[in-house]
TIDOLUM-423528 format. One record per residue: residue number from 1; residue in one letter; x negated, y, z negated of N, C-alpha, C, CB in turn. Coordinates in pm, 1 decimal, decimal comma. Glycine has a CB too. Layout:
// TIDOLUM-423528
<tido><resi>NUM</resi><resn>A</resn><n_xx>X</n_xx><n_yy>Y</n_yy><n_zz>Z</n_zz><ca_xx>X</ca_xx><ca_yy>Y</ca_yy><ca_zz>Z</ca_zz><c_xx>X</c_xx><c_yy>Y</c_yy><c_zz>Z</c_zz><cb_xx>X</cb_xx><cb_yy>Y</cb_yy><cb_zz>Z</cb_zz></tido>
...
This chain:
// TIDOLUM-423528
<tido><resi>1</resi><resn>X</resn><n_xx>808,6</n_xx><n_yy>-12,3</n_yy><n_zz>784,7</n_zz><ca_xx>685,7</ca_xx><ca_yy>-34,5</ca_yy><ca_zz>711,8</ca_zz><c_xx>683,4</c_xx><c_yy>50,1</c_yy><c_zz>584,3</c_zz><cb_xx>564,7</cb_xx><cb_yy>-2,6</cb_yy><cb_zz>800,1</cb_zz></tido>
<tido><resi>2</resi><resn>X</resn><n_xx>694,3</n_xx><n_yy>184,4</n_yy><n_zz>601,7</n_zz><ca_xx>743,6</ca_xx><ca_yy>270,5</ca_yy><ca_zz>463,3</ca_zz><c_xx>822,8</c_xx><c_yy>216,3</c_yy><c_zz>329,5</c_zz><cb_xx>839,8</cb_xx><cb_yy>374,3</cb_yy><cb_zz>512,3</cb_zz></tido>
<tido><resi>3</resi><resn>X</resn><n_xx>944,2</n_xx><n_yy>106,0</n_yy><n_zz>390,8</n_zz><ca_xx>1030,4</ca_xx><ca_yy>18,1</ca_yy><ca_zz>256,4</ca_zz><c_xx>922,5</c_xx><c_yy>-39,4</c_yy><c_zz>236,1</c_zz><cb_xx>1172,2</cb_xx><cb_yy>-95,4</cb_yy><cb_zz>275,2</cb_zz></tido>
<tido><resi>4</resi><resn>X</resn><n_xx>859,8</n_xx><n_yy>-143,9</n_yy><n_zz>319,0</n_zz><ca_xx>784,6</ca_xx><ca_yy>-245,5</ca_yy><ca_zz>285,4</ca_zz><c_xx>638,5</c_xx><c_yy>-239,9</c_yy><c_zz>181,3</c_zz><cb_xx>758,2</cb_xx><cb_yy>-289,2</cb_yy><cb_zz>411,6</cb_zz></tido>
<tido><resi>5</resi><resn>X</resn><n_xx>627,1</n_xx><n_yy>-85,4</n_yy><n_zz>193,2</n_zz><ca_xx>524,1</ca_xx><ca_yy>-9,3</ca_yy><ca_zz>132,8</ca_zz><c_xx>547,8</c_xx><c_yy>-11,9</c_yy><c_zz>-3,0</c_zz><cb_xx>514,0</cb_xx><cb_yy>125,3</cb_yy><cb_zz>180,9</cb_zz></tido>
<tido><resi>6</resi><resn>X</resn><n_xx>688,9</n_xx><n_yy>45,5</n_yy><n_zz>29,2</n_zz><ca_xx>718,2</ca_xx><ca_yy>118,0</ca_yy><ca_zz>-152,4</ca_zz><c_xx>776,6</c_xx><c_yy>-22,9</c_yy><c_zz>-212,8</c_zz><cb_xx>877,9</cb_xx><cb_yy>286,8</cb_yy><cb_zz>-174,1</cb_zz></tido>
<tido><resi>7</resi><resn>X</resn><n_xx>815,3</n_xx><n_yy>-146,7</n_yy><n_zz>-177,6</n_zz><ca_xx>828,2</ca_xx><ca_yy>-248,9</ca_yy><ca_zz>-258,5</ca_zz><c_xx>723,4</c_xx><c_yy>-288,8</c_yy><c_zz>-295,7</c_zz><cb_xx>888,8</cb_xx><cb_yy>-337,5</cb_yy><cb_zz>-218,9</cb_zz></tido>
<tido><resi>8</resi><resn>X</resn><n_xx>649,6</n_xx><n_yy>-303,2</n_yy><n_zz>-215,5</n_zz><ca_xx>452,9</ca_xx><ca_yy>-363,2</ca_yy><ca_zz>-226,9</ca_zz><c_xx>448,1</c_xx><c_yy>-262,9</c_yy><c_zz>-360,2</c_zz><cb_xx>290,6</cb_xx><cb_yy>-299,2</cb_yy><cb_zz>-44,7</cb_zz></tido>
<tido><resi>9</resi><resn>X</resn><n_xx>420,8</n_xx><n_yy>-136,3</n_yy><n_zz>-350,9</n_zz><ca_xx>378,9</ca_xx><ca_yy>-108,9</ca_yy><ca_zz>-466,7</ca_zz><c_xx>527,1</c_xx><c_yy>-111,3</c_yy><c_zz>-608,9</c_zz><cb_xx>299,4</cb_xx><cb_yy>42,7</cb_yy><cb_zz>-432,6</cb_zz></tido>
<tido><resi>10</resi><resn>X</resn><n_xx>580,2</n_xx><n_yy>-129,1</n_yy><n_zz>-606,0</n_zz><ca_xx>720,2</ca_xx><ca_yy>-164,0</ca_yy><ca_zz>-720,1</ca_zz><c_xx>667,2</c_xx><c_yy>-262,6</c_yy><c_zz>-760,1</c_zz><cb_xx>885,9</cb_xx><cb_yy>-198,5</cb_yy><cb_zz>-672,1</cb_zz></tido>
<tido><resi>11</resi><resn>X</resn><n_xx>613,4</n_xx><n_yy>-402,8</n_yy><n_zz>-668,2</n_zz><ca_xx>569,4</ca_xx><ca_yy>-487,7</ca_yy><ca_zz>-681,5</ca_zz><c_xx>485,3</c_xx><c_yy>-540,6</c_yy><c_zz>-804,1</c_zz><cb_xx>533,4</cb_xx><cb_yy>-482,5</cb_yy><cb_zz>-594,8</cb_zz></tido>
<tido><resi>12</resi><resn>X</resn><n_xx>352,8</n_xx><n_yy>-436,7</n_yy><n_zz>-762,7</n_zz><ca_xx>204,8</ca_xx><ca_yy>-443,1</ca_yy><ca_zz>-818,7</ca_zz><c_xx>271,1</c_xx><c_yy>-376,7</c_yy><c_zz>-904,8</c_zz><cb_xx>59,9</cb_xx><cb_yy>-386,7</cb_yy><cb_zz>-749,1</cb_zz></tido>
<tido><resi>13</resi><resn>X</resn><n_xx>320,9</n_xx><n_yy>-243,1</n_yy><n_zz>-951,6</n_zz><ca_xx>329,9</ca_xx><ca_yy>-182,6</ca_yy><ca_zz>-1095,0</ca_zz><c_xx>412,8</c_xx><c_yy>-283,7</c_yy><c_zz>-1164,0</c_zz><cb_xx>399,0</cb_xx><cb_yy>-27,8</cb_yy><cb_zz>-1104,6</cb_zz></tido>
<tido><resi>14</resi><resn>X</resn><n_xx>506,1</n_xx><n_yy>-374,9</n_yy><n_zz>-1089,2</n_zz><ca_xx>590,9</ca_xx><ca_yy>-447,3</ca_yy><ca_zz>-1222,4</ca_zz><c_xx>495,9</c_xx><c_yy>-615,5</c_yy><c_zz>-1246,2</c_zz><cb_xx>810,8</cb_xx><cb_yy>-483,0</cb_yy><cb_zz>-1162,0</cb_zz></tido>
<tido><resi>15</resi><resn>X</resn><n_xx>360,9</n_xx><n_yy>-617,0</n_yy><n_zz>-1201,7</n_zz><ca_xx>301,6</ca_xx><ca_yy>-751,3</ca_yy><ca_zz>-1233,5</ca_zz><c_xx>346,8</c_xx><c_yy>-834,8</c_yy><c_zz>-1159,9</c_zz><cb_xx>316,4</cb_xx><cb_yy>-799,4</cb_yy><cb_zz>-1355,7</cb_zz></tido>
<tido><resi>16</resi><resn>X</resn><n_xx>388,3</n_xx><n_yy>-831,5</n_yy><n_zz>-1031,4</n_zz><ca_xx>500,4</ca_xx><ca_yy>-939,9</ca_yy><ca_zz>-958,0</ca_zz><c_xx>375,4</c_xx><c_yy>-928,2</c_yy><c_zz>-805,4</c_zz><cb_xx>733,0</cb_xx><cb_yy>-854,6</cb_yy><cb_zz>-927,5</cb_zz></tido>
<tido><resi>17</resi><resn>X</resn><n_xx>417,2</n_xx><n_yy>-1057,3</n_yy><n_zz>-749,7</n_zz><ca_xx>332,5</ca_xx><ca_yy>-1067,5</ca_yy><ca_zz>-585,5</ca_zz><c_xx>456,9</c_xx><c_yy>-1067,2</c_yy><c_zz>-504,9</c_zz><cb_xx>222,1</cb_xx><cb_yy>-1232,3</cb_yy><cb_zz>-543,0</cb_zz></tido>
<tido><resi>18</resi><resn>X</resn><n_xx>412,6</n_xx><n_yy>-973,0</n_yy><n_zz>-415,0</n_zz><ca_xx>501,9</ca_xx><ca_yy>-865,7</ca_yy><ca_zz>-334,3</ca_zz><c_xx>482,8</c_xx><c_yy>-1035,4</c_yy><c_zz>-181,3</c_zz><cb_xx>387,5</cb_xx><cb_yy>-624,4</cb_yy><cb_zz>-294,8</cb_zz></tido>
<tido><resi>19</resi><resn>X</resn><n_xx>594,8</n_xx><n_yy>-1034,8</n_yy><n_zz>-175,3</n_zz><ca_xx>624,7</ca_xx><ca_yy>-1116,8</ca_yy><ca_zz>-96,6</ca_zz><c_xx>733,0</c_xx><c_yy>-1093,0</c_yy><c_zz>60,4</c_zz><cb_xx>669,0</cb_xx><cb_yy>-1198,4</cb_yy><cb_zz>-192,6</cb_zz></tido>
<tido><resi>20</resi><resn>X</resn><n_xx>649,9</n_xx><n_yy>-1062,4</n_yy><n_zz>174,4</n_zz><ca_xx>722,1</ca_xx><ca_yy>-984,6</ca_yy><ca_zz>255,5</ca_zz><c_xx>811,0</c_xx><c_yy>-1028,5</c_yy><c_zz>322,2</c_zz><cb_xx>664,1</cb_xx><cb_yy>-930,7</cb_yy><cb_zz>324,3</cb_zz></tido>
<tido><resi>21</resi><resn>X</resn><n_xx>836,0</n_xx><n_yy>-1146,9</n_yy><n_zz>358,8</n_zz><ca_xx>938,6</ca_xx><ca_yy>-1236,7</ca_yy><ca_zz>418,6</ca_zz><c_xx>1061,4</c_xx><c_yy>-1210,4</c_yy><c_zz>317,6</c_zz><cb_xx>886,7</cb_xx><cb_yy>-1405,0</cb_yy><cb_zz>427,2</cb_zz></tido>
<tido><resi>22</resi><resn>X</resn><n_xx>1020,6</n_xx><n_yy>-1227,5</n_yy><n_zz>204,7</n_zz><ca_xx>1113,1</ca_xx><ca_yy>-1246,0</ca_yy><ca_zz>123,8</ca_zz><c_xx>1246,5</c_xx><c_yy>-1143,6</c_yy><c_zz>125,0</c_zz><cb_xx>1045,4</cb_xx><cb_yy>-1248,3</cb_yy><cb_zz>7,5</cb_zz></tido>
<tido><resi>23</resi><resn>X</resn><n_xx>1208,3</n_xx><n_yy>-1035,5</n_yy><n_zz>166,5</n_zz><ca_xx>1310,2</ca_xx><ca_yy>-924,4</ca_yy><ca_zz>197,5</ca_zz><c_xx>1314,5</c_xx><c_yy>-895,4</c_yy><c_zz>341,6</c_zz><cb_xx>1277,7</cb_xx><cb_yy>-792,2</cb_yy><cb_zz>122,7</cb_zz></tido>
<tido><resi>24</resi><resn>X</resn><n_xx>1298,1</n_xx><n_yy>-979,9</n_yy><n_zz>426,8</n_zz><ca_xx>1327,2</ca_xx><ca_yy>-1035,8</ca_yy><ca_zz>555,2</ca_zz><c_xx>1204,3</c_xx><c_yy>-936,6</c_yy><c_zz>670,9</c_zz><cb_xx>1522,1</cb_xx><cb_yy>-1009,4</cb_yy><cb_zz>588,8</cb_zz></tido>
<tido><resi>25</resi><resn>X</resn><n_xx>1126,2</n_xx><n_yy>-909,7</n_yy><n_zz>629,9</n_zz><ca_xx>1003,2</ca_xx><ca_yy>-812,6</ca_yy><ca_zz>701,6</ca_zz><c_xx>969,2</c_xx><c_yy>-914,1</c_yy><c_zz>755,1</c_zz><cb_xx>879,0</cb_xx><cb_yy>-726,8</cb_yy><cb_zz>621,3</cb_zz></tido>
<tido><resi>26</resi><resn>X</resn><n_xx>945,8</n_xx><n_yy>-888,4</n_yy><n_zz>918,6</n_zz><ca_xx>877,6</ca_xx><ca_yy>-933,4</ca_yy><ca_zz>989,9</ca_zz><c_xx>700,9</c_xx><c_yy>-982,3</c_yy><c_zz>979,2</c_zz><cb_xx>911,2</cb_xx><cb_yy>-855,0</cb_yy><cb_zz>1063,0</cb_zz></tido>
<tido><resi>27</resi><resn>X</resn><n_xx>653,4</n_xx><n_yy>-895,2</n_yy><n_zz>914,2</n_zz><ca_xx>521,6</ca_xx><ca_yy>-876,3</ca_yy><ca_zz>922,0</ca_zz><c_xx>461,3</c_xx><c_yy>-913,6</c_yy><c_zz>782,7</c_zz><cb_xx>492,9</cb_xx><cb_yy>-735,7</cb_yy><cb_zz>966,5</cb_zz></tido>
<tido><resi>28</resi><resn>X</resn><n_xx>319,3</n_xx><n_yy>-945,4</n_yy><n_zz>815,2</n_zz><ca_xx>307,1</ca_xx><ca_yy>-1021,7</ca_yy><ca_zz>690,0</ca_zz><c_xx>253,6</c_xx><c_yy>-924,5</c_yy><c_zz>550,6</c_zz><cb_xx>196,2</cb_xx><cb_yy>-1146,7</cb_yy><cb_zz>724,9</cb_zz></tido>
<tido><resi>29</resi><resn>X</resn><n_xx>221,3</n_xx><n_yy>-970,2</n_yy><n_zz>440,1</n_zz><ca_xx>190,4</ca_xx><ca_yy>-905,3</ca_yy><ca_zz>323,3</ca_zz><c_xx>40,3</c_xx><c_yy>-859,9</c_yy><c_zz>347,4</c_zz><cb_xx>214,0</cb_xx><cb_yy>-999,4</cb_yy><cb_zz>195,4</cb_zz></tido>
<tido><resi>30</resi><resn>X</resn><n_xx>-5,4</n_xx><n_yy>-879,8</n_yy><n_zz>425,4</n_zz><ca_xx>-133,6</ca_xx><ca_yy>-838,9</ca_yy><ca_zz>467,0</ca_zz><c_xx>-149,5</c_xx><c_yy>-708,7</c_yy><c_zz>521,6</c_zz><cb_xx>-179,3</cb_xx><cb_yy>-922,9</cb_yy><cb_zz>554,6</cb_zz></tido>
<tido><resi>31</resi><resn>X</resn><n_xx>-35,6</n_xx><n_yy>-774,8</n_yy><n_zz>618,7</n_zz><ca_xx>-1,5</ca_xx><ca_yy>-574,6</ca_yy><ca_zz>727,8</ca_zz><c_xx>70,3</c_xx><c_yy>-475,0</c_yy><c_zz>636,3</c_zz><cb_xx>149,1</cb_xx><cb_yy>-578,5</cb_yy><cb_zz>903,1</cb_zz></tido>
<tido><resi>32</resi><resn>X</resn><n_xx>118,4</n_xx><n_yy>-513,2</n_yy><n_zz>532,1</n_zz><ca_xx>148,5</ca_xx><ca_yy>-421,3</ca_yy><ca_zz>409,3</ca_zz><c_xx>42,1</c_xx><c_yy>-308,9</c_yy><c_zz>339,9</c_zz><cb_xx>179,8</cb_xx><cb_yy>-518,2</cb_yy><cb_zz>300,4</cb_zz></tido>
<tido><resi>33</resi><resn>X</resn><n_xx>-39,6</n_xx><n_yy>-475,6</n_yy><n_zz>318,3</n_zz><ca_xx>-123,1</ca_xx><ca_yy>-436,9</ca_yy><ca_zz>199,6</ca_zz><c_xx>-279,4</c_xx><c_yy>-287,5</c_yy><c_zz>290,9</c_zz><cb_xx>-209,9</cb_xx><cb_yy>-648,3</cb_yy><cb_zz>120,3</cb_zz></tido>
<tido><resi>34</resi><resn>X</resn><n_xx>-272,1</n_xx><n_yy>-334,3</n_yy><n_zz>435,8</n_zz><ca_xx>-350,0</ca_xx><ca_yy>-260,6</ca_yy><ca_zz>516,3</ca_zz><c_xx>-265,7</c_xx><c_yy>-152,4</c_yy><c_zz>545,7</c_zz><cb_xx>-401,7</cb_xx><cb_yy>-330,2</cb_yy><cb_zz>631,5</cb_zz></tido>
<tido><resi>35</resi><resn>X</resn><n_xx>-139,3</n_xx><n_yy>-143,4</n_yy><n_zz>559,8</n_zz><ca_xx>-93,3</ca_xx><ca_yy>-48,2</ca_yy><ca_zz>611,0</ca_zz><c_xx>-101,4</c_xx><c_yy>94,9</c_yy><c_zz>452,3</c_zz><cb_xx>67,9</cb_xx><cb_yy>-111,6</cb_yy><cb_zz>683,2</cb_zz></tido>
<tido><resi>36</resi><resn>X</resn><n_xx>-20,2</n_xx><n_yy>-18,9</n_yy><n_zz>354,3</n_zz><ca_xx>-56,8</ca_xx><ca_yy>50,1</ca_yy><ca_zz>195,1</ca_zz><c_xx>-193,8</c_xx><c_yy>117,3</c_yy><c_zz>169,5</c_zz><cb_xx>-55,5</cb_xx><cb_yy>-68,8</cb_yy><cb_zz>77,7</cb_zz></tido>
<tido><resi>37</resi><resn>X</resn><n_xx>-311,2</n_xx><n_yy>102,6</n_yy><n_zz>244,2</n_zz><ca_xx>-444,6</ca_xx><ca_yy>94,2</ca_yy><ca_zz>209,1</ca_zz><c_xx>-476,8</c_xx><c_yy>253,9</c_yy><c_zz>312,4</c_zz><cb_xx>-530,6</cb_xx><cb_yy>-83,8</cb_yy><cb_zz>259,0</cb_zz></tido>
<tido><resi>38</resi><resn>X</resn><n_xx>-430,5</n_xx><n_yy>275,7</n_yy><n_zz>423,8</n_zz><ca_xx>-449,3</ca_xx><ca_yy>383,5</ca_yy><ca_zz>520,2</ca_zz><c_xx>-332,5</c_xx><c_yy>451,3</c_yy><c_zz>500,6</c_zz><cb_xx>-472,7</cb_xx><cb_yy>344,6</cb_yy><cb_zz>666,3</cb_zz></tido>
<tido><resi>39</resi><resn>X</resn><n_xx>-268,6</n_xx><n_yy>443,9</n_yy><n_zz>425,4</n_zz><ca_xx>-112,9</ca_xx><ca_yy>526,8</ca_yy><ca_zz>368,3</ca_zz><c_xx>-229,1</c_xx><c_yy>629,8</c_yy><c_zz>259,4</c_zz><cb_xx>56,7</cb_xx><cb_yy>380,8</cb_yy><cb_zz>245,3</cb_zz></tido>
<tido><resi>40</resi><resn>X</resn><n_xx>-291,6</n_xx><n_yy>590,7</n_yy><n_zz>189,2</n_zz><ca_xx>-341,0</ca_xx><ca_yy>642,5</ca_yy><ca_zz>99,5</ca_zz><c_xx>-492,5</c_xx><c_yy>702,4</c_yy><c_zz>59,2</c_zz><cb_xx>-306,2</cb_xx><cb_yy>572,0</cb_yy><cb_zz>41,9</cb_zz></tido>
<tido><resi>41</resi><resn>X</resn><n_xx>-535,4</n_xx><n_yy>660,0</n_yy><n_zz>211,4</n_zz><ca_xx>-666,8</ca_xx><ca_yy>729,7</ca_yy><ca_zz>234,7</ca_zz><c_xx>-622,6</c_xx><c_yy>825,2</c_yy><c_zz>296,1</c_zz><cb_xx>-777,4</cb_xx><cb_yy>664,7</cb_yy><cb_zz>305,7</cb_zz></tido>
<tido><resi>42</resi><resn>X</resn><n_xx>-522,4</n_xx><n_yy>856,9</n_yy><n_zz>415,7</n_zz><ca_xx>-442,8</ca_xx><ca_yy>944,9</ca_yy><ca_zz>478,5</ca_zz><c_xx>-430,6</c_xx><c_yy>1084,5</c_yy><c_zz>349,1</c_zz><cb_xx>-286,9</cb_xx><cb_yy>854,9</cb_yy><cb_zz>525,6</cb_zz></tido>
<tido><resi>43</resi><resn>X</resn><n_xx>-361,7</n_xx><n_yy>1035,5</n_yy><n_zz>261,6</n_zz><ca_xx>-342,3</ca_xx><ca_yy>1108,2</ca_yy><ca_zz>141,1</ca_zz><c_xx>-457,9</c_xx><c_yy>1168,4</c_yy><c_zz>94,4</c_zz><cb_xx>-291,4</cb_xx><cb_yy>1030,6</cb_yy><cb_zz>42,2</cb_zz></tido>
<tido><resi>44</resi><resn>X</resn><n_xx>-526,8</n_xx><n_yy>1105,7</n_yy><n_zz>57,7</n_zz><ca_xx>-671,8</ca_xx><ca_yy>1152,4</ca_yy><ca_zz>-26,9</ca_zz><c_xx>-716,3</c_xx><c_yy>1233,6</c_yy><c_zz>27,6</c_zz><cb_xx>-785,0</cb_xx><cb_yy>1067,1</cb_yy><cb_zz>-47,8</cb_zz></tido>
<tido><resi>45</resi><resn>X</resn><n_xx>-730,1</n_xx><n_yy>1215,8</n_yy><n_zz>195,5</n_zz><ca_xx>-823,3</ca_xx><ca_yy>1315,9</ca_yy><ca_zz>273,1</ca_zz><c_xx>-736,0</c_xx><c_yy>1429,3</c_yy><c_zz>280,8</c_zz><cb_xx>-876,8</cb_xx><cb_yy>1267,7</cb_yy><cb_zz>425,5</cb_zz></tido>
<tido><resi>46</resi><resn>X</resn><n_xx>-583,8</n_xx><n_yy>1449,0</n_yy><n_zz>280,3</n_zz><ca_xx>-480,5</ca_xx><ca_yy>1557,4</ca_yy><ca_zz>296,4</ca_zz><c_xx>-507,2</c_xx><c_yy>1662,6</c_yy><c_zz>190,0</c_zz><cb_xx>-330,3</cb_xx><cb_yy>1500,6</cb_yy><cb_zz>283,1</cb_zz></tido>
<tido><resi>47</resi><resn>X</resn><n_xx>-549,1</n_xx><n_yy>1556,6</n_yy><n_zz>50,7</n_zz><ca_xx>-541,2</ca_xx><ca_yy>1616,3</ca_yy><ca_zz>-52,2</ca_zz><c_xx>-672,3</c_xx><c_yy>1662,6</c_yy><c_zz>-107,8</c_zz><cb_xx>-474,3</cb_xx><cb_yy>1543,9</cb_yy><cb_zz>-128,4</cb_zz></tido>
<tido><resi>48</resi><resn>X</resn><n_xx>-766,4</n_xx><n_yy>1645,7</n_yy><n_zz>-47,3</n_zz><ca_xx>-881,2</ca_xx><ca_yy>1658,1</ca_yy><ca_zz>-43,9</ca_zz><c_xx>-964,5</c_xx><c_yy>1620,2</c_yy><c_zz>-196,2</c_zz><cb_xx>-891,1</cb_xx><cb_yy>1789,3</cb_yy><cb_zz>9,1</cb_zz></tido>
<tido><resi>49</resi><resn>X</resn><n_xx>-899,7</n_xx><n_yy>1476,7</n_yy><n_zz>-177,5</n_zz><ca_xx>-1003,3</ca_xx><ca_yy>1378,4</ca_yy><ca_zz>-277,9</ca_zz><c_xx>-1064,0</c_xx><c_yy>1274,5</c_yy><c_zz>-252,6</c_zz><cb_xx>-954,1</cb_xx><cb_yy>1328,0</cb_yy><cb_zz>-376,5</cb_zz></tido>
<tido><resi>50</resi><resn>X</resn><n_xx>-1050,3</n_xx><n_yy>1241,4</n_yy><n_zz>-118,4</n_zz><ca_xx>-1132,5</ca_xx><ca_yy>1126,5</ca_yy><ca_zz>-46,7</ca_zz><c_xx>-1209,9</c_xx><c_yy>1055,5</c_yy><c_zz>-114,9</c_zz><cb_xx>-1212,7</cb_xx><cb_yy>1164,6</cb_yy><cb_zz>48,5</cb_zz></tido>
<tido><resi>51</resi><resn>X</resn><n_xx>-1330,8</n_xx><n_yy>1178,6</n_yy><n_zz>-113,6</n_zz><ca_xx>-1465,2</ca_xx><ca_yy>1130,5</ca_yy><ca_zz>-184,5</ca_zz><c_xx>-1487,7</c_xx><c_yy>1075,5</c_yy><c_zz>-311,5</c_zz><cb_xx>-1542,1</cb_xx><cb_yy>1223,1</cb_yy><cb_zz>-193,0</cb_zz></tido>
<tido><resi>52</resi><resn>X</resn><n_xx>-1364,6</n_xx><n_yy>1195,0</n_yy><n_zz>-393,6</n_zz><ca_xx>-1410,8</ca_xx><ca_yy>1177,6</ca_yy><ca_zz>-501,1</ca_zz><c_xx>-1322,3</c_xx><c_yy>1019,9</c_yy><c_zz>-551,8</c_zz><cb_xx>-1391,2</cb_xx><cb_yy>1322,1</cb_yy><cb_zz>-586,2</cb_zz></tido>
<tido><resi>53</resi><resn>X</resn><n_xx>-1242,7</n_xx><n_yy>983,0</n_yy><n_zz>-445,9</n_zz><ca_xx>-1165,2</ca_xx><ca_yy>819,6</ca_yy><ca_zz>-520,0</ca_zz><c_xx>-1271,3</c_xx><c_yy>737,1</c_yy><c_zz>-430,4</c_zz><cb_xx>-943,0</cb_xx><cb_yy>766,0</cb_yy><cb_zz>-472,2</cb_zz></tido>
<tido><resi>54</resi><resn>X</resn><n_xx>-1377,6</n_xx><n_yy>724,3</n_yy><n_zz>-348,2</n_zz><ca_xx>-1448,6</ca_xx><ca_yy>643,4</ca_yy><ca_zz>-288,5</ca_zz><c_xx>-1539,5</c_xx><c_yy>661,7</c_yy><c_zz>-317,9</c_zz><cb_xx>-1447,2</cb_xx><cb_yy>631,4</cb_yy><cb_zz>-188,2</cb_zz></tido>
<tido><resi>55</resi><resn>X</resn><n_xx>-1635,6</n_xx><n_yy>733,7</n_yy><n_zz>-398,2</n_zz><ca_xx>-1733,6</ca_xx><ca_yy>698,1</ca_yy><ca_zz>-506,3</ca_zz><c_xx>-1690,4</c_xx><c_yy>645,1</c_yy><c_zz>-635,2</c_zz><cb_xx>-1806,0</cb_xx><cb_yy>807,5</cb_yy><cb_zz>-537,2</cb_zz></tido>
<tido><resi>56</resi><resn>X</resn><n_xx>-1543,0</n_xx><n_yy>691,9</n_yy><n_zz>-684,8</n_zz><ca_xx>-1546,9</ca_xx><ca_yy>610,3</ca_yy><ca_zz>-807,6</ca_zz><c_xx>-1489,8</c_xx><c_yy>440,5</c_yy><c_zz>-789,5</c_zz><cb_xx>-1450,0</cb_xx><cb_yy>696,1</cb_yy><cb_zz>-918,0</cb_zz></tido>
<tido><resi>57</resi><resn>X</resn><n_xx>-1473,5</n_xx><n_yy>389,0</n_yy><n_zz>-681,6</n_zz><ca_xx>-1420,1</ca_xx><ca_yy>262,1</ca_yy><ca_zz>-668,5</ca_zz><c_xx>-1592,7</c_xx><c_yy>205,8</c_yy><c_zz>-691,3</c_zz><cb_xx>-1317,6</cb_xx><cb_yy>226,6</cb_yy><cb_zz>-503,8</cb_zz></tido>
């Protein structure tokens, strides 16, 4: 899930739709994009900016 992560985002920074089959992942671009999504709240709260990136969304 970690590869599947860091292509997802290679993906989005190069303007391209991250397509998960396509590099033979079982799981779909969804379980990416959720797994990508708690990869980085994980972070925020480590780093203690949680708040401050979930008031500015």
């Amino acid at each position: 899930m970690t590869q599947a992560r860091q292509l997802y985002y290679q993906a989005q920074k190069a303007g391209e739709v991250f397509d998960a089959a396509e590099f033979g992942f079982e799981f779909s671009t969804e379980d990416v994009e959720r797994h990508a999504a708690e990869v980085s709240k994980k972070m925020a709260i480590y780093n203690h900016t949680y708040y401050d990136k979930k008031w500015a969304a």
